[in-house]
C-alpha positions, 0 to 999 in steps of 0.5 A: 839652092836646095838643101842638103850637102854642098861643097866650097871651092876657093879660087884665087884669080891673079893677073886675069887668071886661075893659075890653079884653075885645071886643079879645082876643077878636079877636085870639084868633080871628085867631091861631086862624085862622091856626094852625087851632086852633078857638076855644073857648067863652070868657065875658067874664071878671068878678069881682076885679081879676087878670090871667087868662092863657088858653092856647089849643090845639087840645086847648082852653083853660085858665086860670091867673090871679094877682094884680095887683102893686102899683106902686111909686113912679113917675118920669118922665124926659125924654129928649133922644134921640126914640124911633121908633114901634114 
């Protein structure tokens, strides 16, 4: 990989697919247009449920990827206070 900018995509795969995949992808192509990085060659990532992190840059792609953790007991709690949108 070269220096210089680079962008993160995080990817969850879920039951042998990228639900999401057509999104990222497209935010990808937006990020690299603005940076004027080429894009690579990316496949829909398939396969055992992971998160896949793919870093672009101008001297291409990689890929790491690790395992999904597992969550812990959930709790809802109702606040009186509204939150803003982001």
């Amino acid at each position: 990989m070269s220096c210089g900018p680079a962008l993160i995509e995080t990817v969850r795969v879920r039951d042998g697919r990228a639900p999401l995949w057509a999104h990222h992808l497209a935010r990808l192509e937006r990020s690299c247009a603005a940076l004027a990085i080429p894009v690579p060659p990316l496949e829909r990532p398939e396969g055992p449920d992971r998160i896949l992190r793919i870093l672009v840059s101008r001297g291409g792609a990689t890929a790491s990827e690790r395992a999904v953790p597992t969550a812990g007991a959930l709790r809802v709690v109702a606040s009186p206070v509204p939150h803003p949108g982001y």
